[in-house]
C-alpha positions in Angstrom: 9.8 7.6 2.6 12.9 5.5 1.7 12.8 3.1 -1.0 14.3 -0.2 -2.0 14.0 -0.6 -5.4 15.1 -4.4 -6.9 16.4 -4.5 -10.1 14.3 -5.8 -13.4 17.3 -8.2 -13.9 17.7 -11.0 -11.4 16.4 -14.1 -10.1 12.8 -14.2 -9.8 11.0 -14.3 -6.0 10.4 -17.6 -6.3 10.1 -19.2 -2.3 9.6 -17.5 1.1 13.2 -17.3 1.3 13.4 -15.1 -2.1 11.0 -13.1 -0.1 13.5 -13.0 3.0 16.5 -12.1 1.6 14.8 -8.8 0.3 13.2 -7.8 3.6 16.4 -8.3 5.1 18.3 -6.2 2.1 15.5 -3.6 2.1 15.5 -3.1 6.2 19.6 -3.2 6.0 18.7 -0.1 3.6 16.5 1.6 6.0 13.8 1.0 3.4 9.9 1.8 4.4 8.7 1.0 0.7 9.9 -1.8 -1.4 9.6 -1.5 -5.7 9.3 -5.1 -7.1 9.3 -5.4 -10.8 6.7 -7.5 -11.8 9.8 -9.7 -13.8 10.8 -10.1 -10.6 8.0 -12.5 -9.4 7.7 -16.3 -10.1 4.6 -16.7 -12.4 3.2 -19.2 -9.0 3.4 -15.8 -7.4 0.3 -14.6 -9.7 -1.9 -18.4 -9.1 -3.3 -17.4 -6.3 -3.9 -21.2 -5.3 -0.7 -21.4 -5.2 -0.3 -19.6 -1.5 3.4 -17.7 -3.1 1.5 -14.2 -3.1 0.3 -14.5 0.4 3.6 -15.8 1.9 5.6 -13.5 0.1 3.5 -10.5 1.5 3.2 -11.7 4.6 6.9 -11.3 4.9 7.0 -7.9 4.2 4.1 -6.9 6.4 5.5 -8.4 9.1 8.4 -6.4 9.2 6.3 -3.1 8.5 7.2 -2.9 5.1 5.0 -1.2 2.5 5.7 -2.9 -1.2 4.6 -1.5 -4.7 4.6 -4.2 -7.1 5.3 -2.3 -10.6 4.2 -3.9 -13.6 1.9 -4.9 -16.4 -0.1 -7.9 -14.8 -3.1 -7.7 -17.1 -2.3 -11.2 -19.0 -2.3 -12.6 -15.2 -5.7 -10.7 -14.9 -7.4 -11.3 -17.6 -7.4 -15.4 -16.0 -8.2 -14.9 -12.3 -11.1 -13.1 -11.1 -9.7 -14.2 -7.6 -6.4 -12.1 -8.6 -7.9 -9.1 -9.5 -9.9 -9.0 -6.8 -6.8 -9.1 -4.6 -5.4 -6.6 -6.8 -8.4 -4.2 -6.2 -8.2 -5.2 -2.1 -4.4 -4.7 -1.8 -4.6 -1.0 -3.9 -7.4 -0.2 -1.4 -6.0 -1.0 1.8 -2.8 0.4 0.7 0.5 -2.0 2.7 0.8 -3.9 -0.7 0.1 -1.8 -3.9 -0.1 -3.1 -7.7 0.5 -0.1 -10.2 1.4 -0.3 -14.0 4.3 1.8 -13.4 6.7 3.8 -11.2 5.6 7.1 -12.0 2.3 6.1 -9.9 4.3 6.0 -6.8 
């Protein structure tokens, strides 16, 4: 499977847009699977309220992309039972998966 991989360093996925210009990096790759660093995602993304996670994903499932989200998100976790549970859902199902590092890939 071919990865895209983003950086630690760089501006956080903040909008839908952020979210756009990766698919469209990622598929000009050939990517299947795209590695965000948890550094890389706006705080909003993890407050679920906020609708960030969802439109952000959406992005990338629409275009077939699988997305491993590499990180420690406990702190986030620890505040939102609606988050983990999304966390839990995502592993499951598999298209979106939350791991604490890369060597789980």
């Amino acid at each position: 499977m071919s990865t895209y991989t983003l950086p630690a360093a760089g501006p956080p996925i903040a909008t839908e847009d952020d979210a756009r210009d990766v698919v469209g990096d990622a598929l000009g790759q050939g990517a299947e699977l795209v590695v965000i660093p948890v550094e890389r995602l706006s705080p909003d993304f993890f407050r679920l309220g906020t609708g960030l996670a969802g439109a952000v994903l959406q992005k990338f499932t629409n275009y077939r992309l699988r997305v491993a989200i590499v990180g420690d998100i406990s702190a986030y976790a620890a505040k939102s039972a609606p988050l983990r549970d999304f966390v839990r859902e995502s592993n499951r199902r598999g298209e979106v998966r939350f791991l604490a590092s890369e060597a789980e890939l």
